[in-house]
C-alpha positions in Angstrom: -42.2 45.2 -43.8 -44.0 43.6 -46.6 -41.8 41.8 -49.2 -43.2 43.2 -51.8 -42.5 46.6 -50.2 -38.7 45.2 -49.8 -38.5 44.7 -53.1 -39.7 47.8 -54.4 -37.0 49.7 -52.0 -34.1 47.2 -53.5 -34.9 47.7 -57.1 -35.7 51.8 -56.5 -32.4 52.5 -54.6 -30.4 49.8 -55.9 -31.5 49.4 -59.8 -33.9 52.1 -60.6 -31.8 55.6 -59.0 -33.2 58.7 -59.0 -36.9 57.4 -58.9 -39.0 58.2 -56.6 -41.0 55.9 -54.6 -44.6 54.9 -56.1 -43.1 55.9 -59.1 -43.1 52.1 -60.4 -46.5 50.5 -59.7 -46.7 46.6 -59.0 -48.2 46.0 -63.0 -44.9 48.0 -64.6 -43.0 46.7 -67.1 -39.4 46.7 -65.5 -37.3 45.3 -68.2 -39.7 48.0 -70.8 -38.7 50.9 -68.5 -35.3 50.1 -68.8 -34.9 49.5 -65.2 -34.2 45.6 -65.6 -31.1 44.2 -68.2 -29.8 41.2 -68.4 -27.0 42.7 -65.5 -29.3 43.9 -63.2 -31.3 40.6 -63.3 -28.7 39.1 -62.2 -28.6 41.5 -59.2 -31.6 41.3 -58.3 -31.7 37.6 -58.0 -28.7 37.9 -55.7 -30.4 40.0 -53.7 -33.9 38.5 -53.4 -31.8 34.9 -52.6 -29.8 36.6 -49.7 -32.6 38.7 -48.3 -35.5 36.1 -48.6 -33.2 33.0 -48.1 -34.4 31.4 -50.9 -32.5 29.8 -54.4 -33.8 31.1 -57.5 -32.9 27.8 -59.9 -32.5 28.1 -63.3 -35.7 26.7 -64.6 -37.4 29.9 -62.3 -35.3 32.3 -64.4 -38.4 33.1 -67.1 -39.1 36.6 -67.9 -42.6 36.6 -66.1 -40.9 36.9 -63.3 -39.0 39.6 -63.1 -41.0 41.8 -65.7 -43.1 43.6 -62.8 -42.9 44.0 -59.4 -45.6 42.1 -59.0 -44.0 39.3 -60.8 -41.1 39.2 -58.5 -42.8 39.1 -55.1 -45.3 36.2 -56.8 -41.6 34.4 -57.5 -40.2 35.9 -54.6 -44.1 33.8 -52.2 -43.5 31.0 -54.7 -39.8 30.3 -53.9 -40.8 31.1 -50.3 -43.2 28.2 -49.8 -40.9 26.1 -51.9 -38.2 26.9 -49.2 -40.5 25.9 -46.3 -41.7 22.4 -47.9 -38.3 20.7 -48.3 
């Protein structure tokens, strides 16, 4: 499985209930849609550093990020390769 489809399956059963899937496309605006708080941010980024085994720092906390799908697999590859160089 993609992790960009893992990610839209955490954030559909986990943060966004009772939507369908391909409900959200990758270009939504999460935190618009009400979907994403300041709370379930803070989910999410437990989940993406326990299922990806990755650490999201601080400085990577920017709203980009997490504003789209889209945005979170790009941090999600970014954090990845970061990961694998050190």
């Amino acid at each position: 499985m993609k992790n960009s489809e893992r990610i839209e399956r955490y954030v559909l059963s986990d943060l966004a209930r009772g939507r369908a899937r391909g409900t959200i496309g990758p270009n939504d605006d999460l935190i618009e849609a009400g979907i994403l708080d300041s709370l379930s941010i803070v989910h999410l980024i437990r989940y993406l550093e326990q299922a990806f085994d990755i650490e999201v720092r601080d400085e990577d906390i920017v709203p980009e990020s997490f504003r789209t799908l889209a945005g979170i697999d790009a941090l999600v590859e970014r954090l990845t390769a970061r990961t694998r160089v050190a």
